[in-house]
N, C-alpha and C positions, 0 to 999 in steps of 0.2 A: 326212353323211359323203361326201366327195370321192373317188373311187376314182384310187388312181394307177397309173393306164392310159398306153399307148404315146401320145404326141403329147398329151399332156396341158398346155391351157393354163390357167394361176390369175394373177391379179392379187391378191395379200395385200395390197397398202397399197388401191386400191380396197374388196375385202372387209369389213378391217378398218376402214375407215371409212365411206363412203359405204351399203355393204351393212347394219354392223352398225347403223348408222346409224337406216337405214330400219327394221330385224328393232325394234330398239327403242322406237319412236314408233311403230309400233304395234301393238306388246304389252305395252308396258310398263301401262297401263290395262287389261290384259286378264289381270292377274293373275299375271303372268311373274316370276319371284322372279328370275333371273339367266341370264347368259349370257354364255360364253365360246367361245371358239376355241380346238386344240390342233392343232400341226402335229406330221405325222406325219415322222422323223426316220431310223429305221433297225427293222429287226428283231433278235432272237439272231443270226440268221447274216449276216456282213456281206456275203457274196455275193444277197442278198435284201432288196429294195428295201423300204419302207415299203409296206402295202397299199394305203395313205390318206392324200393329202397333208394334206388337213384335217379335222377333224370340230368340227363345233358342237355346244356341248353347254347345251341350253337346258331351262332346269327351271321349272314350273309351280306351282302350286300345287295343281293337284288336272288329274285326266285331262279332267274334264270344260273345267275351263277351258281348257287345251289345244286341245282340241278344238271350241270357240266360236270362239280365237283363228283357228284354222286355215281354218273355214269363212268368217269375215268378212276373214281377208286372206292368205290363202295364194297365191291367183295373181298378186297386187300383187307378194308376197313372189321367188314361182321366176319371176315376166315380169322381175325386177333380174338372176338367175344369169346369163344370157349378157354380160352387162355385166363380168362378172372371171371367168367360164370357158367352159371347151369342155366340160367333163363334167357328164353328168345325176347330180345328187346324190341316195343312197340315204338312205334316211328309216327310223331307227326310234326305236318308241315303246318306254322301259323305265322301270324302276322302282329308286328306291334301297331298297337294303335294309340 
């Protein structure tokens, strides 16, 4: 999740391409069922900016895989982030229910 914070810079055609790019070649052999992007647009009150420009929402197949993925290419993964933003992206783990 992208927080949208003051002076906030994002590249989305970068992102969306070259980024997802990468996120997918190497996780897709790692058990990765899918993955999207959703851009954050407005809240109820329209004096109240979105929290989140973007959130990525990538699902596994089990935590554990997840978590194999993460260890073997996670710093490949955040050393790409300054390449299309200025903001440290927050990370959580959830579950569909």
């Amino acid at each position: 999740m992208y927080p949208n914070t003051p002076g906030a810079k994002f590249d989305m055609d970068y992102y969306l391409g070259a980024h997802f790019d990468l996120v997918g070649s190497r996780w897709c052999d790692k058990c990765m069922v899918s993955a999207r992007a959703v851009k954050g647009l407005a809240t109820p009150d329209p004096d109240v900016a979105a929290p989140y420009l973007v959130m990525a929402l990538v699902k596994f197949e089990s935590l554990g895989a997840l978590q194999s993925a993460l260890a073997e290419t996670a710093a490949e993964i955040m050393d790409d982030v300054p390449n299309f933003t200025n903001i440290t992206p927050k990370i959580q783990i959830s579950e569909n229910l």
